[in-house]
N, CA, C, O and CB atoms as a CASP TS submission, in Angstrom:
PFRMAT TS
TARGET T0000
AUTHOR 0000-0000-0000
METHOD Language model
MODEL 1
PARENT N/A
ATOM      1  N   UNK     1     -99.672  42.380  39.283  1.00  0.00           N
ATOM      2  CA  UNK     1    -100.576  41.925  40.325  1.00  0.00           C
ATOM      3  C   UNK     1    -100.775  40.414  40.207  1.00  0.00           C
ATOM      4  O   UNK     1    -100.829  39.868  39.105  1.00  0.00           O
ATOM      5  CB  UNK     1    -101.931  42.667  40.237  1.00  0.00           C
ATOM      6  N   UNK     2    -100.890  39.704  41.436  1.00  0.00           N
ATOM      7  CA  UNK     2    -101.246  38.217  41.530  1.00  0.00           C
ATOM      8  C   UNK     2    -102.337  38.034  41.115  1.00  0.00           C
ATOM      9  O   UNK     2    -103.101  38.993  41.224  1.00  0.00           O
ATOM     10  CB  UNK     2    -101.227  37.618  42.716  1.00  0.00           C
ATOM     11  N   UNK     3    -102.862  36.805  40.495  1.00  0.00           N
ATOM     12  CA  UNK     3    -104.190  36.413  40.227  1.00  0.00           C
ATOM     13  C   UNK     3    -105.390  36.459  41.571  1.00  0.00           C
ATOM     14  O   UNK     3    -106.603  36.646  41.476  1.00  0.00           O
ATOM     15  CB  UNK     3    -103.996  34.937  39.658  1.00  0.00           C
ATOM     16  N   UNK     4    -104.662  36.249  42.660  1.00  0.00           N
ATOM     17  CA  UNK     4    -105.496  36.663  43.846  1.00  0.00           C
ATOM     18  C   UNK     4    -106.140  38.417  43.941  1.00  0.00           C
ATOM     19  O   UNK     4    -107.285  38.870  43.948  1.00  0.00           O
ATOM     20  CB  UNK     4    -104.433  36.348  45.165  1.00  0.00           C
ATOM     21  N   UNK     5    -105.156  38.879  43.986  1.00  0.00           N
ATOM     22  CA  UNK     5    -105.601  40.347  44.169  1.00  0.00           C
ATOM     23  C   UNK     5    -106.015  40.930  42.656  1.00  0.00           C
ATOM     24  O   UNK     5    -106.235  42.139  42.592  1.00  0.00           O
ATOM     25  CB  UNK     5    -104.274  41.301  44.888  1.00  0.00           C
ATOM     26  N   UNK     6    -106.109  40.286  41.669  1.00  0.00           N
ATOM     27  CA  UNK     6    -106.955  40.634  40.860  1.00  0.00           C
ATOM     28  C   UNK     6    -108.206  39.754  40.527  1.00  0.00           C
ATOM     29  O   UNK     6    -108.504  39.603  39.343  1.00  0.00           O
ATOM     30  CB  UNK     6    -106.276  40.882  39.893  1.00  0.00           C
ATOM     31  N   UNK     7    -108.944  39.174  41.496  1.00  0.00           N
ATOM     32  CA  UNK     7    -109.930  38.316  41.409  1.00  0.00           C
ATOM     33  C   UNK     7    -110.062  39.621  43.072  1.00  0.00           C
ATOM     34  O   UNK     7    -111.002  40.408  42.967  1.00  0.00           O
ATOM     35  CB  UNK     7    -109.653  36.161  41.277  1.00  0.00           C
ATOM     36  N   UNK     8    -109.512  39.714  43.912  1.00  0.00           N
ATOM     37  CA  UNK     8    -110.169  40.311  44.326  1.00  0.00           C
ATOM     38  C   UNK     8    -110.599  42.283  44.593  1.00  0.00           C
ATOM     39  O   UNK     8    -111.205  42.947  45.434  1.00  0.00           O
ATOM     40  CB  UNK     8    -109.927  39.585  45.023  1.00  0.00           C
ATOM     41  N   UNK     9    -109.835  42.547  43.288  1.00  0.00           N
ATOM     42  CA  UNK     9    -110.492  43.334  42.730  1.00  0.00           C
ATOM     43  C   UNK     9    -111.858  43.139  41.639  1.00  0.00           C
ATOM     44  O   UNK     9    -112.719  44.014  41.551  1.00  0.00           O
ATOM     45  CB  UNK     9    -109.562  43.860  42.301  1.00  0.00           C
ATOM     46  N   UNK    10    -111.897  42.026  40.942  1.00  0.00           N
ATOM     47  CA  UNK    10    -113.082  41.573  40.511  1.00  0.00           C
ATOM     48  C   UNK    10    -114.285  41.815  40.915  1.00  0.00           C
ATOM     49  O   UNK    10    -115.183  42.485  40.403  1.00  0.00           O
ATOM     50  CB  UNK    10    -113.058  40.604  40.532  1.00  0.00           C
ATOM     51  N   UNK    11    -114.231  41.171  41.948  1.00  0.00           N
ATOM     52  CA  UNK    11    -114.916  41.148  43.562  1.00  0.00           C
ATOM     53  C   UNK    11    -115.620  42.176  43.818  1.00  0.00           C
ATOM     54  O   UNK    11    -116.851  42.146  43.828  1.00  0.00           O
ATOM     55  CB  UNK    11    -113.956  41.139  44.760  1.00  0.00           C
ATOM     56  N   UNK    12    -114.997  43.098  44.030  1.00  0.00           N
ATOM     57  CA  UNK    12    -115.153  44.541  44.683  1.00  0.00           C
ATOM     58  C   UNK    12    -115.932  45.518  43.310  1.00  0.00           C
ATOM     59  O   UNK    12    -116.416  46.617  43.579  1.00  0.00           O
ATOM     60  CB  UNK    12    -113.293  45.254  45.230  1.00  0.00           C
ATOM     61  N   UNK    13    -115.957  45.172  42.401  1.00  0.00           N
ATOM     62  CA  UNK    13    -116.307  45.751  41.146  1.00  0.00           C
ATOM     63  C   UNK    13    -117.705  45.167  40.915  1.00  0.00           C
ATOM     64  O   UNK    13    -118.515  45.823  40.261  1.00  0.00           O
ATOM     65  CB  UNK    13    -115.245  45.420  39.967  1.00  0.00           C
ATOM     66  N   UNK    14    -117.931  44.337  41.263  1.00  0.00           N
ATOM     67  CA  UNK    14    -119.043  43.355  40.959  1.00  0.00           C
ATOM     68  C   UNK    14    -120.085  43.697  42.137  1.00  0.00           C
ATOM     69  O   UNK    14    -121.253  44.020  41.920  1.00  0.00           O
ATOM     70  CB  UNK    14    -118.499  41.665  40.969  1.00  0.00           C
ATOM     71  N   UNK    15    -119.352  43.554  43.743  1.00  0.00           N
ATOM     72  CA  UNK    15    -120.069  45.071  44.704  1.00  0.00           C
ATOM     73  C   UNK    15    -120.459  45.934  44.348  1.00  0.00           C
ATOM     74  O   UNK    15    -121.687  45.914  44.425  1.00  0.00           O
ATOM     75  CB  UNK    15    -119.467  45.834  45.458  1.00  0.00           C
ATOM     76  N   UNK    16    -119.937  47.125  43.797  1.00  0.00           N
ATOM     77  CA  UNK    16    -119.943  48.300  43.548  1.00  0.00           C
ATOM     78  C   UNK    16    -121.021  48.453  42.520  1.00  0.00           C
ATOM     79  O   UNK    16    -121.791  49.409  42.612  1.00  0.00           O
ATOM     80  CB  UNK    16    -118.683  48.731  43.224  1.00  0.00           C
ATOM     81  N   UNK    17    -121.187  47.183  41.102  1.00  0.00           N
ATOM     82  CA  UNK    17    -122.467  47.174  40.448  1.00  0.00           C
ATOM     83  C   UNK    17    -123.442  46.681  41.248  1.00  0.00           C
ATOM     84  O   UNK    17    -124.609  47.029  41.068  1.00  0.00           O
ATOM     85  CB  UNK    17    -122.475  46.467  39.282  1.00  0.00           C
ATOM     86  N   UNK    18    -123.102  45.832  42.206  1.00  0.00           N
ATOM     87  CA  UNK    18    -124.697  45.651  43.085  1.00  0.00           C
ATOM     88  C   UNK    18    -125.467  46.868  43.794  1.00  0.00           C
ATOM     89  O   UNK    18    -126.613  47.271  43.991  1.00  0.00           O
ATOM     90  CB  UNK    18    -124.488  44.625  44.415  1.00  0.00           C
ATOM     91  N   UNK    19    -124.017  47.234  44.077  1.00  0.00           N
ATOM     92  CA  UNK    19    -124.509  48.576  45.267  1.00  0.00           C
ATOM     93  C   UNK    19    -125.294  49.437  44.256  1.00  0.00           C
ATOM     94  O   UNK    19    -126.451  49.767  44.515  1.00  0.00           O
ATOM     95  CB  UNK    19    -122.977  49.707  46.122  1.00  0.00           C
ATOM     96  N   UNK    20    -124.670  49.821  43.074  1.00  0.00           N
ATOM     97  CA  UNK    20    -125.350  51.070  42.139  1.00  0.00           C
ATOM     98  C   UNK    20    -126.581  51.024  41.423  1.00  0.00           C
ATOM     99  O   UNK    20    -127.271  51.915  40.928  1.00  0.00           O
ATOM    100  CB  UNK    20    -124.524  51.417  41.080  1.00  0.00           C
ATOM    101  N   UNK    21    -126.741  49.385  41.498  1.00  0.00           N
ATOM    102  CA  UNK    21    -128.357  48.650  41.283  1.00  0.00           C
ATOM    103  C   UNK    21    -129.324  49.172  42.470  1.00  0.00           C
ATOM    104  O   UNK    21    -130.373  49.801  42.325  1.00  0.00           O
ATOM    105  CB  UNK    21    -128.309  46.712  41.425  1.00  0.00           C
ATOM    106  N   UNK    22    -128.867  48.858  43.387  1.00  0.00           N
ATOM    107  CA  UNK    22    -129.772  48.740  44.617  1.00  0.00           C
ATOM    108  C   UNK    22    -129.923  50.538  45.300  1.00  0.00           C
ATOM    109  O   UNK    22    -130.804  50.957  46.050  1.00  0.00           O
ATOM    110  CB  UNK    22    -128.869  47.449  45.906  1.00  0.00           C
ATOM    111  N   UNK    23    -129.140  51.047  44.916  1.00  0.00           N
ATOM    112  CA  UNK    23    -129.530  52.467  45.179  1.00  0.00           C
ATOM    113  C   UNK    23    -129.783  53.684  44.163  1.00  0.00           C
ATOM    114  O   UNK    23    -129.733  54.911  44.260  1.00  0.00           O
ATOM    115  CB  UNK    23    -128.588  52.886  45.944  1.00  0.00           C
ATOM    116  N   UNK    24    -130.117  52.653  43.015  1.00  0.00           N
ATOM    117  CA  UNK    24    -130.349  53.754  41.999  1.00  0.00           C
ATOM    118  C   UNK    24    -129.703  54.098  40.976  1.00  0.00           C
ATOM    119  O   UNK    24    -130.204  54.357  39.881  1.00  0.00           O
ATOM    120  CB  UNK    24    -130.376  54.716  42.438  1.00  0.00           C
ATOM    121  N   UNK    25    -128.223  54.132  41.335  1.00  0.00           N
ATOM    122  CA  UNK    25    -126.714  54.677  40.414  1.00  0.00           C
ATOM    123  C   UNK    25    -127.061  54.450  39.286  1.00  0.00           C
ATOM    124  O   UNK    25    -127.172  55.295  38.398  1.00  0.00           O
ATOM    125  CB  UNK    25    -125.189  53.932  40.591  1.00  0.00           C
ATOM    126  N   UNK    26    -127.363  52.760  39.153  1.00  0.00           N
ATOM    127  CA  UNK    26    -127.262  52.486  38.023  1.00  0.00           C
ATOM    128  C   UNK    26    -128.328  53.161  36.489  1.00  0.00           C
ATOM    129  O   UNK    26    -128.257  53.004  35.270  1.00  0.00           O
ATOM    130  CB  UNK    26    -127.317  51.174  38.341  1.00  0.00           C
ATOM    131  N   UNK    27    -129.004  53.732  37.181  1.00  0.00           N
ATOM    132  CA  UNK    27    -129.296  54.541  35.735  1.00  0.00           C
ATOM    133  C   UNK    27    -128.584  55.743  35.628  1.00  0.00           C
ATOM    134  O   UNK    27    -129.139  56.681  35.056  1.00  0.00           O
ATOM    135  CB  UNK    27    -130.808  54.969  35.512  1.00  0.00           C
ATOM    136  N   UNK    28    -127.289  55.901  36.143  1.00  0.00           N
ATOM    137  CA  UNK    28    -126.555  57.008  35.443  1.00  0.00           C
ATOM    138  C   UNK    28    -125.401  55.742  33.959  1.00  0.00           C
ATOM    139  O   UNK    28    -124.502  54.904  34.005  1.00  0.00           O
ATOM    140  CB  UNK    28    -125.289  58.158  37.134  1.00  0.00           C
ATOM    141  N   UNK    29    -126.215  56.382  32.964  1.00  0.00           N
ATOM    142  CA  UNK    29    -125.509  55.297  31.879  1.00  0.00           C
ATOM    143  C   UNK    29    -124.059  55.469  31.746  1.00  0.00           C
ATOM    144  O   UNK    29    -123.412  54.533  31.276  1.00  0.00           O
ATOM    145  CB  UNK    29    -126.085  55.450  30.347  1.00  0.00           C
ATOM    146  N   UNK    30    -123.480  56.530  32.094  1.00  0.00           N
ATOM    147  CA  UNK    30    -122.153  56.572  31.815  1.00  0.00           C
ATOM    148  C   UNK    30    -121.188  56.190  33.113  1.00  0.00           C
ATOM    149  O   UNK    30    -120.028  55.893  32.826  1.00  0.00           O
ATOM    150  CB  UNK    30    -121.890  57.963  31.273  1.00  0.00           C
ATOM    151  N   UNK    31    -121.495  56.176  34.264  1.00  0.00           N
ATOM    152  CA  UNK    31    -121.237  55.236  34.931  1.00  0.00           C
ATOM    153  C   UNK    31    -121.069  54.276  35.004  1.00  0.00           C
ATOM    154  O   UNK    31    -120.087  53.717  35.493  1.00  0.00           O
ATOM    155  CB  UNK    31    -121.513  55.166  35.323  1.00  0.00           C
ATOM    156  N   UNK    32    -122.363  53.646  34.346  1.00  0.00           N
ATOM    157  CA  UNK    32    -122.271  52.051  34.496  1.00  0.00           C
ATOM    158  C   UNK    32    -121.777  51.655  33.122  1.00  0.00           C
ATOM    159  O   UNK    32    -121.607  50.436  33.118  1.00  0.00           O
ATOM    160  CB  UNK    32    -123.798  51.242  34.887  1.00  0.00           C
ATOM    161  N   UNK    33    -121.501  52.159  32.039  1.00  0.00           N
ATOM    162  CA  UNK    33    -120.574  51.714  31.115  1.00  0.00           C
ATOM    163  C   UNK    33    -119.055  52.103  31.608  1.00  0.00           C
ATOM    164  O   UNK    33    -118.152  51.301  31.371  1.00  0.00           O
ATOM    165  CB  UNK    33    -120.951  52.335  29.720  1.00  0.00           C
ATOM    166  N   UNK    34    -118.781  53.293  32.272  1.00  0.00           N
ATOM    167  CA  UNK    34    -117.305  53.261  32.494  1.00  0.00           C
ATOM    168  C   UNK    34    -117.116  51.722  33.671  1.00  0.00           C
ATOM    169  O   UNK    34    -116.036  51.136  33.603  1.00  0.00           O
ATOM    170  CB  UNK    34    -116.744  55.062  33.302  1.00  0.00           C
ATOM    171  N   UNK    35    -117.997  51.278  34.491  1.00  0.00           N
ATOM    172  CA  UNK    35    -118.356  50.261  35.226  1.00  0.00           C
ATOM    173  C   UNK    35    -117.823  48.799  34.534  1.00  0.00           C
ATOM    174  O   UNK    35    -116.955  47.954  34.754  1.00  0.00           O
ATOM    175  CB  UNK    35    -119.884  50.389  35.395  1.00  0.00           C
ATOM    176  N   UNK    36    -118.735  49.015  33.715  1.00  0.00           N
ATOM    177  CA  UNK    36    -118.845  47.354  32.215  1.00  0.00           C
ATOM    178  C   UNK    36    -117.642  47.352  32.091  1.00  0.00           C
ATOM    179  O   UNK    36    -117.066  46.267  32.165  1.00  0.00           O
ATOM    180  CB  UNK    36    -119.675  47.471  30.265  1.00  0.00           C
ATOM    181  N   UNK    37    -117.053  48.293  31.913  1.00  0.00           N
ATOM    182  CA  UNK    37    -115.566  48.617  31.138  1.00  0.00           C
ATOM    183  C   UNK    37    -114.554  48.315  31.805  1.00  0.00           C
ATOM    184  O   UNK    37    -113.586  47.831  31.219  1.00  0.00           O
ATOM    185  CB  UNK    37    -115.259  49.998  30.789  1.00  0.00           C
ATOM    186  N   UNK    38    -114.530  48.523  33.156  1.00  0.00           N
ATOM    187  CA  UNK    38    -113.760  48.008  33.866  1.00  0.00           C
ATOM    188  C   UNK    38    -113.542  46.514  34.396  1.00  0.00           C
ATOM    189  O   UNK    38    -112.528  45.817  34.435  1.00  0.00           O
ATOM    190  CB  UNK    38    -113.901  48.670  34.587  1.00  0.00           C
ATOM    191  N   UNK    39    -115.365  46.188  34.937  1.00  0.00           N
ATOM    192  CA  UNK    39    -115.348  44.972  35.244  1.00  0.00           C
ATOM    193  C   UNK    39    -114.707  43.930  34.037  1.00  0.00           C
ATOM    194  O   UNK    39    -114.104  42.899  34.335  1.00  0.00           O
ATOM    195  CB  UNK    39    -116.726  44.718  35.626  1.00  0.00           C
ATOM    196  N   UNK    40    -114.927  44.349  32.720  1.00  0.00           N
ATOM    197  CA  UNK    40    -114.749  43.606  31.144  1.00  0.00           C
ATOM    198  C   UNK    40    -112.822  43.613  31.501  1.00  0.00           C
ATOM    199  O   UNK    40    -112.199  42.575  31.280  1.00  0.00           O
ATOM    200  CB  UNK    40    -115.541  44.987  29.222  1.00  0.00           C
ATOM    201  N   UNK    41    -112.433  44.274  31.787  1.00  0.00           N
ATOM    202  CA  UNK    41    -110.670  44.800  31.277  1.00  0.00           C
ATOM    203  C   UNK    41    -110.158  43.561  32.814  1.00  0.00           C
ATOM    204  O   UNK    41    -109.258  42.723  32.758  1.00  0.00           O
ATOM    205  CB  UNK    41    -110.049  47.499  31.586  1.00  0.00           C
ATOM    206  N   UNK    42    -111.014  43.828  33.957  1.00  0.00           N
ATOM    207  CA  UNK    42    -110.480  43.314  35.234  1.00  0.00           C
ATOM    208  C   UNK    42    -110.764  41.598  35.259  1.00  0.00           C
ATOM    209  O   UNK    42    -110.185  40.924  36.110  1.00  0.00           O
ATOM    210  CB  UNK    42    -111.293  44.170  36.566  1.00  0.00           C
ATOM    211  N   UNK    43    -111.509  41.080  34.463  1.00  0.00           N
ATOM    212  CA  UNK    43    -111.563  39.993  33.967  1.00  0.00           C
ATOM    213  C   UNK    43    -110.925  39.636  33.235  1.00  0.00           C
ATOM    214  O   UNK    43    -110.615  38.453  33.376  1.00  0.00           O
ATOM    215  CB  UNK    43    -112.300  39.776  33.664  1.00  0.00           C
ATOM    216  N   UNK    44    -110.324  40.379  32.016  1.00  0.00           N
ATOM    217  CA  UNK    44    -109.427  39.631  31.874  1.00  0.00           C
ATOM    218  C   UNK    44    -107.613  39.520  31.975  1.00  0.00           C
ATOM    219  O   UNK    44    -106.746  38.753  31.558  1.00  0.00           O
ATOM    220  CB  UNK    44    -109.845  39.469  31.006  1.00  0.00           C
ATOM    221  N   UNK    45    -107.678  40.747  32.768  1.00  0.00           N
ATOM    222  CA  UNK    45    -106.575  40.581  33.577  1.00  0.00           C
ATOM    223  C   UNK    45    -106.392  39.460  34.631  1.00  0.00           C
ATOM    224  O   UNK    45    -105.295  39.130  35.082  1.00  0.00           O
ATOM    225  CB  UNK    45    -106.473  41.685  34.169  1.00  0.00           C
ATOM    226  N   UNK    46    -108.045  38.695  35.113  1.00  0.00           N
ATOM    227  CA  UNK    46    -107.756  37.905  36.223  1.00  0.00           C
ATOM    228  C   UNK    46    -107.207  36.386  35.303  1.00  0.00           C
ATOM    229  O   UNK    46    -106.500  35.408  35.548  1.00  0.00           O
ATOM    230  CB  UNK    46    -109.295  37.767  37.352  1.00  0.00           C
ATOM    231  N   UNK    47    -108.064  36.940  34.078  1.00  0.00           N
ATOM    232  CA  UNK    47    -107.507  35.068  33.521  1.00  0.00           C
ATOM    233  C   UNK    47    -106.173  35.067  32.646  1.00  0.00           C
ATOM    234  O   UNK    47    -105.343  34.206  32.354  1.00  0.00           O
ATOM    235  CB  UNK    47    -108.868  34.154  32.222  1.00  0.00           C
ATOM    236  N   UNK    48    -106.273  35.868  32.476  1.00  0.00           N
ATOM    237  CA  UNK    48    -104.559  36.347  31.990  1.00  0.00           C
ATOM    238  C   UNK    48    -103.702  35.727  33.154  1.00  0.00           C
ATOM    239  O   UNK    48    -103.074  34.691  32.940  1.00  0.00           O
ATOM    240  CB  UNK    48    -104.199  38.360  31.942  1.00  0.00           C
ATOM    241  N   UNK    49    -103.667  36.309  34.314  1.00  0.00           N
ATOM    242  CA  UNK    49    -102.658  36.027  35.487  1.00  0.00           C
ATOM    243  C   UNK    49    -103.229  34.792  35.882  1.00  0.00           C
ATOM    244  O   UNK    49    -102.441  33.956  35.439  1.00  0.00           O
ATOM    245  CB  UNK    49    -102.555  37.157  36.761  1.00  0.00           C
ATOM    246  N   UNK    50    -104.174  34.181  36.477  1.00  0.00           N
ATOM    247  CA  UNK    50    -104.570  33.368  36.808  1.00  0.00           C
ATOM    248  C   UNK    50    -103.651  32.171  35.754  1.00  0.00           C
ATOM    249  O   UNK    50    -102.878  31.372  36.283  1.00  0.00           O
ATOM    250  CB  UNK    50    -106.021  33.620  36.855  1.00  0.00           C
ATOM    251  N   UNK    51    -103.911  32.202  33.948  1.00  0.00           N
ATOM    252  CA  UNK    51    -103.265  30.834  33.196  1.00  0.00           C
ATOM    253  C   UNK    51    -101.840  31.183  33.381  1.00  0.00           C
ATOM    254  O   UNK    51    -101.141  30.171  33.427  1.00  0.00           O
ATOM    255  CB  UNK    51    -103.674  30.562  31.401  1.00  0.00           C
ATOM    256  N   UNK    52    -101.079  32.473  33.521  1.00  0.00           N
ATOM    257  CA  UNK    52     -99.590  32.468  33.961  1.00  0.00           C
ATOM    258  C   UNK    52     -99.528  31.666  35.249  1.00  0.00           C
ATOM    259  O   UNK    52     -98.998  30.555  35.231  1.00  0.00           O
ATOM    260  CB  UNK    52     -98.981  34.001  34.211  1.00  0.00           C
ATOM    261  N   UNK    53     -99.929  32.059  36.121  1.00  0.00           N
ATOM    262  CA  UNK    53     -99.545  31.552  37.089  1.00  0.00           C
ATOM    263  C   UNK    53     -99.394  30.109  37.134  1.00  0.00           C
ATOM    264  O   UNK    53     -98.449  29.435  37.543  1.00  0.00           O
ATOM    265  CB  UNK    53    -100.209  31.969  37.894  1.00  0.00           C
ATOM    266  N   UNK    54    -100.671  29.715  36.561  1.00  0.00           N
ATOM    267  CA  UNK    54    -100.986  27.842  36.440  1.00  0.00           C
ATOM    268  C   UNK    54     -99.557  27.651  35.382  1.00  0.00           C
ATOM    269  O   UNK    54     -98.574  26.949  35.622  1.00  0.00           O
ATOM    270  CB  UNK    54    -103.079  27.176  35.348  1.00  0.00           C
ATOM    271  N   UNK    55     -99.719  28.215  34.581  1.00  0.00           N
ATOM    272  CA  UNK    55     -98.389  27.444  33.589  1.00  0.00           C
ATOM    273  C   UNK    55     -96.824  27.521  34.697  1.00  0.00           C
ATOM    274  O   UNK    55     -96.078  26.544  34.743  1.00  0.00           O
ATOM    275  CB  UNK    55     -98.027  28.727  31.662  1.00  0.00           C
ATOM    276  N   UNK    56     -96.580  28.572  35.363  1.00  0.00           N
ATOM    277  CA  UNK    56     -95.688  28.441  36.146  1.00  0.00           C
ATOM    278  C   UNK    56     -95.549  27.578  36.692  1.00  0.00           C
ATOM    279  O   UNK    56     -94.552  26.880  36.510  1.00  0.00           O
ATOM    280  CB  UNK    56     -95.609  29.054  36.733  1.00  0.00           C
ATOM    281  N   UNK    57     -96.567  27.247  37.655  1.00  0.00           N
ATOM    282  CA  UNK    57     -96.592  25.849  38.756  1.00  0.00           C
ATOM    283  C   UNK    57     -96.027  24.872  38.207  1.00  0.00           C
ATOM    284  O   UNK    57     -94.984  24.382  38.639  1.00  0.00           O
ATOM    285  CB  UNK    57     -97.985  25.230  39.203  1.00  0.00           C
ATOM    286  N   UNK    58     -96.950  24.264  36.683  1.00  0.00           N
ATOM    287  CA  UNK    58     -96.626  23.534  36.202  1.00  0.00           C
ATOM    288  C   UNK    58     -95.613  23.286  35.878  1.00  0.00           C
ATOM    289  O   UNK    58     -95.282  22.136  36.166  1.00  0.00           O
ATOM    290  CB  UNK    58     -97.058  23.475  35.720  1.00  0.00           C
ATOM    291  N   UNK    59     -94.594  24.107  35.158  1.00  0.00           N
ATOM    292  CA  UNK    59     -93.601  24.531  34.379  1.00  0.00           C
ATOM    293  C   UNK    59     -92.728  23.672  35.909  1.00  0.00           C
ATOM    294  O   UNK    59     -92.292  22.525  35.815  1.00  0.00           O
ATOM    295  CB  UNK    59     -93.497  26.518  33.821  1.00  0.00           C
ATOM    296  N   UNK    60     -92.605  24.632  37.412  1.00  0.00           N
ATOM    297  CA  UNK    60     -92.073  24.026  38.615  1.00  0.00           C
ATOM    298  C   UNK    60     -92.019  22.868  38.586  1.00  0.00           C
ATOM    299  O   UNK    60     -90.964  22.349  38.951  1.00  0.00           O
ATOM    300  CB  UNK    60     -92.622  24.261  39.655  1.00  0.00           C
ATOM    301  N   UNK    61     -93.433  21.788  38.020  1.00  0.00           N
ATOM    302  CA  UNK    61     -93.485  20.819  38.836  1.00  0.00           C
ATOM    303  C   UNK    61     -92.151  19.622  38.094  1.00  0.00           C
ATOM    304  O   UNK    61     -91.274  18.845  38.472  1.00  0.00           O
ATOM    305  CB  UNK    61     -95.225  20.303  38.911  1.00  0.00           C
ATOM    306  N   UNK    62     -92.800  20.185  36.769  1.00  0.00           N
ATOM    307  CA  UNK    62     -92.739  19.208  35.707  1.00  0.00           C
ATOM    308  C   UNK    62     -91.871  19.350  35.010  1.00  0.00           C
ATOM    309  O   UNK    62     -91.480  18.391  34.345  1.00  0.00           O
ATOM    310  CB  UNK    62     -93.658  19.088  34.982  1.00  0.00           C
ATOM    311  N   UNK    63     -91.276  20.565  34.913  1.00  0.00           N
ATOM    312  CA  UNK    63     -90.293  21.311  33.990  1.00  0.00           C
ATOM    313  C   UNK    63     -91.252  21.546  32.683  1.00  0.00           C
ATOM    314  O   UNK    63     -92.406  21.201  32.428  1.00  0.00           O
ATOM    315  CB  UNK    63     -88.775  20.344  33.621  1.00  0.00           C
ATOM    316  N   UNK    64     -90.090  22.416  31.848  1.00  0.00           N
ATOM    317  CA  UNK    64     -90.966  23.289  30.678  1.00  0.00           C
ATOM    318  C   UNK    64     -91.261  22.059  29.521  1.00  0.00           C
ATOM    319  O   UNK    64     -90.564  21.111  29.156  1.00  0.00           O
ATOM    320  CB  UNK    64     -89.877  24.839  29.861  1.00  0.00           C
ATOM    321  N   UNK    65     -92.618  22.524  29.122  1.00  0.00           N
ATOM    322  CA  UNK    65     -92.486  22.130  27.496  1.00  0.00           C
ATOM    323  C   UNK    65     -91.233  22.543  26.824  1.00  0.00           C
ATOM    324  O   UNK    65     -90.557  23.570  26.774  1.00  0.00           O
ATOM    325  CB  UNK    65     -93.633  22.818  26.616  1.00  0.00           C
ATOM    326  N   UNK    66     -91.173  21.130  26.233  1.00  0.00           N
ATOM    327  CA  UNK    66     -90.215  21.117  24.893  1.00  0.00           C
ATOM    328  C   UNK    66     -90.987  20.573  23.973  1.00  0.00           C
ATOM    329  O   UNK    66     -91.885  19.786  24.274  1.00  0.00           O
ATOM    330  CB  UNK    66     -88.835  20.287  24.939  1.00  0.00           C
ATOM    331  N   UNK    67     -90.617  21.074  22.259  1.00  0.00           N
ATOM    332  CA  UNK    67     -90.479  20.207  21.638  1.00  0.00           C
ATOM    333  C   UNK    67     -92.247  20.121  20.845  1.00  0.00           C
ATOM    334  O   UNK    67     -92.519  19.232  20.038  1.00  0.00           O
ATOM    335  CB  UNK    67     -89.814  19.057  22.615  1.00  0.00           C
TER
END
């Protein structure tokens, strides 16, 4: 997945804890830890892809580190 579509799955996860705040959900505890758990794993899948991607560009612009 691109760093886009995993920022905007981020997104949508970070909804889904608002929504479960605002209607209650959130005191089902095992929910909102399988929740934590995800939002925690989907973060850092976004900065994972997100510094690939940047090193790519770079890598394009400039060519690779050497040395």
């Amino acid at each position: 997945m691109s760093a886009l579509e995993l920022r905007t799955q981020l997104l949508e996860l970070h909804a889904e804890r608002a929504l479960a705040e605002e209607t209650g959900v959130a005191g089902i505890a095992s929910y909102m830890d399988d929740l934590e758990r995800d939002i925690a794993r989907s973060e850092a899948a976004y900065v994972g892809a997100a510094v690939t991607e940047l090193a790519s560009f770079r890598a394009q612009l400039a060519g690779p580190n050497v040395g």
